[in-house]
C-alpha positions as CSV (number, residue, x, y, z in Angstrom):
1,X,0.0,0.0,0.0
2,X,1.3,3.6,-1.2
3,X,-0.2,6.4,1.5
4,X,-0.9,10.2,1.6
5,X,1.6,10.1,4.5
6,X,2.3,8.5,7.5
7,X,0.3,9.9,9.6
8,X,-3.5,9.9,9.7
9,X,-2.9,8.5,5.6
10,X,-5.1,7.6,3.2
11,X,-4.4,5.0,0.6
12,X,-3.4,6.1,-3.1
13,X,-2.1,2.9,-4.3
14,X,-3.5,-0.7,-3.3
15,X,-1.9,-3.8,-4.1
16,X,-1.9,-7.5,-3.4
17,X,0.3,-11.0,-4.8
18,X,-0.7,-14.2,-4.6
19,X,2.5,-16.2,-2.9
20,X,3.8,-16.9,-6.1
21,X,4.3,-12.7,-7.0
22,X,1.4,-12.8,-9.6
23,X,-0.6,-9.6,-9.0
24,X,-4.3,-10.0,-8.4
25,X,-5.1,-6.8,-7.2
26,X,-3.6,-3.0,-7.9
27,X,-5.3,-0.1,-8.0
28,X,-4.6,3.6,-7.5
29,X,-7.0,5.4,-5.2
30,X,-8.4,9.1,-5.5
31,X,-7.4,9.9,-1.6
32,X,-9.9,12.8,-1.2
33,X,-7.1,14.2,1.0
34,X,-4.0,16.0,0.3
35,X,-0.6,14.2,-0.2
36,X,2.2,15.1,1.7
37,X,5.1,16.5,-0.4
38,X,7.5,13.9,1.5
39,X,5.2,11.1,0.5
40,X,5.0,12.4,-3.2
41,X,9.0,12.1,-2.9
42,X,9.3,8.5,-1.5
43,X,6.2,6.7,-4.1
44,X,6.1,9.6,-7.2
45,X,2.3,9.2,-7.1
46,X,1.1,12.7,-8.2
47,X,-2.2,14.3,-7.6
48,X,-2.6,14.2,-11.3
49,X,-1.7,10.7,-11.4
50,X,-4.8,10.3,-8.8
51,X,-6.9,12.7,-11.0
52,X,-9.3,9.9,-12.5
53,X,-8.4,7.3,-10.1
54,X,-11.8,5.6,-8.3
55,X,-12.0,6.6,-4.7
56,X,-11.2,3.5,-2.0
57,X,-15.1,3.1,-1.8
58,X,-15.3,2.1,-5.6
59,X,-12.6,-0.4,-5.0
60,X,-14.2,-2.2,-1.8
61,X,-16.0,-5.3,-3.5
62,X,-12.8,-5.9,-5.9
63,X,-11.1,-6.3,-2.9
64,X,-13.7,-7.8,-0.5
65,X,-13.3,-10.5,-3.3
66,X,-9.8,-10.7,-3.1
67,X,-9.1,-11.4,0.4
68,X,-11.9,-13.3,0.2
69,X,-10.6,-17.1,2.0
70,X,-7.5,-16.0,2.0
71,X,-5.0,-14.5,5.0
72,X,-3.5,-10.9,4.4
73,X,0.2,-10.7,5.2
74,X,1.5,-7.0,5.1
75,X,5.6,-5.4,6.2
76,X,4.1,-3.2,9.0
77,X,0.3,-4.2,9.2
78,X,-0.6,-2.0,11.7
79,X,-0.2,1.1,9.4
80,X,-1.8,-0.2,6.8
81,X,-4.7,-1.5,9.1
82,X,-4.6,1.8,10.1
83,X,-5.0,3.0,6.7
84,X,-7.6,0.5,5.5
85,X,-9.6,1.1,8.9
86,X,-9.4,5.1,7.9
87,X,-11.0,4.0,4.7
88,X,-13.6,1.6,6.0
89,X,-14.9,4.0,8.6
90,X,-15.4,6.6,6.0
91,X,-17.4,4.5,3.7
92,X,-19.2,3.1,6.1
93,X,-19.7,5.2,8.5
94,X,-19.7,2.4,10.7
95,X,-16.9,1.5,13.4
96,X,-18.2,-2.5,13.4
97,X,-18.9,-3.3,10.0
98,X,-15.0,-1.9,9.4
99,X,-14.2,-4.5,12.5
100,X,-15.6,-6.9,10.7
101,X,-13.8,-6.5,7.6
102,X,-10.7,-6.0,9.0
103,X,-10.8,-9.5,11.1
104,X,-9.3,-11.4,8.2
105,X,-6.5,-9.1,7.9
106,X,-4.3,-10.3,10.4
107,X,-0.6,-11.3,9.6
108,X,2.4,-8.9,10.0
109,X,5.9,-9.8,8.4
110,X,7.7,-7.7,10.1
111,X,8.4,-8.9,13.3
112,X,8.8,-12.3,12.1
113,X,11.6,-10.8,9.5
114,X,13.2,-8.7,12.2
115,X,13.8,-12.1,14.1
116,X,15.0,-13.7,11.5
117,X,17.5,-10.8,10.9
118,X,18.8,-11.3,14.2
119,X,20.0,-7.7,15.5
120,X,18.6,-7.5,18.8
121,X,18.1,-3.9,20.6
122,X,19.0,-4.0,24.0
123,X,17.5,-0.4,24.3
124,X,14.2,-1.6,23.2
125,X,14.2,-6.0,24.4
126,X,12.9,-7.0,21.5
127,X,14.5,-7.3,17.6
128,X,15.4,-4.1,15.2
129,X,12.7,-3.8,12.5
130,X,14.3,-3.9,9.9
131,X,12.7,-1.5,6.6
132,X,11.3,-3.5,3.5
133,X,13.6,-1.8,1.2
134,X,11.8,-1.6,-2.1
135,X,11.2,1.0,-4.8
136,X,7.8,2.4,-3.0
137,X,5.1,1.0,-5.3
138,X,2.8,-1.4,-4.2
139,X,3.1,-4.2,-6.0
140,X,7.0,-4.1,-6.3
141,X,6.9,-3.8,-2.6
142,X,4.5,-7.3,-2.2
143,X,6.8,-9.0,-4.4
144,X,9.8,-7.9,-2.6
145,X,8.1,-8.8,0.7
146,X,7.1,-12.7,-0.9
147,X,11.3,-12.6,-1.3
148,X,11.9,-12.2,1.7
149,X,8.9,-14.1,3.2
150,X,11.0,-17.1,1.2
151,X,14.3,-16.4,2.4
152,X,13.9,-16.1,5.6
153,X,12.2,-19.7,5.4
154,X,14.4,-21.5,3.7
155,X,17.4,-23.1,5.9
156,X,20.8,-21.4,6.1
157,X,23.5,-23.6,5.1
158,X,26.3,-21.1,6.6
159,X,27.8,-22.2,9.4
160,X,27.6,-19.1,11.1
């Protein structure tokens, strides 16, 4: 997911991959808010580029169909929970029927990867979150995350 910001954001880019990287879901997403000029700098997704886009609301039973049987896994799922709850609430108007939605979206990579990295913070007593990396566009970034996903379960051979 590609955001107005990182704070209080608004999706302009949604995404999902199936496990083997095939994309079954992208979309850009008229925000109805303004981007942040630091978020424009990171994804290059314009206001113009939004211009025709359908707004998140449009999108809902594309993607209700999507994740339809299926587990979400996301790098950083609470902002993008965040992000889809922002968008759920203002369709619906309707704090439990975004609940509802949201209860199949439930599996965060992140922490798993950060253990998996290793680099422990004594500061904090728990593993270094480690960033995704990526070229900030959705799908590259789900692909890059299925990589990872894969590496990280497949069995070192070092001896180290």
């Amino acid at each position: 997911m590609e955001t107005t910001g990182l704070e209080d954001a608004y999706a302009v880019q949604v995404a999902a991959v199936d496990r083997r990287g095939t994309v079954v879901f992208n979309e850009y997403v008229q925000p109805n808010a303004p981007l942040e000029p630091a978020a424009v700098a990171v994804h290059g997704i314009t206001p113009d580029r939004l211009a025709q886009a359908p707004v998140f609301a449009e999108l809902l039973p594309r993607l209700t169909d999507v994740f339809h049987g299926t587990t979400a896994v996301a790098y950083k799922m609470d902002f993008d929970r965040g992000v889809i709850e922002r968008e759920l609430h203002r369709h619906h108007g309707d704090p439990a029927a975004a609940d509802a939605w949201l209860a199949r979206v439930r599996e965060d990579a992140m922490v798993p990867y950060a253990v998996w990295r290793g680099l422990w913070s004594v500061k904090r007593g728990a593993y270094r979150n480690q960033p995704l990396g990526g070229p900030h566009d959705a799908v590259a970034d789900a692909r890059l995350l299925i990589a990872k996903l894969e590496m990280a379960a497949t069995p070192s051979t070092s001896p180290w």
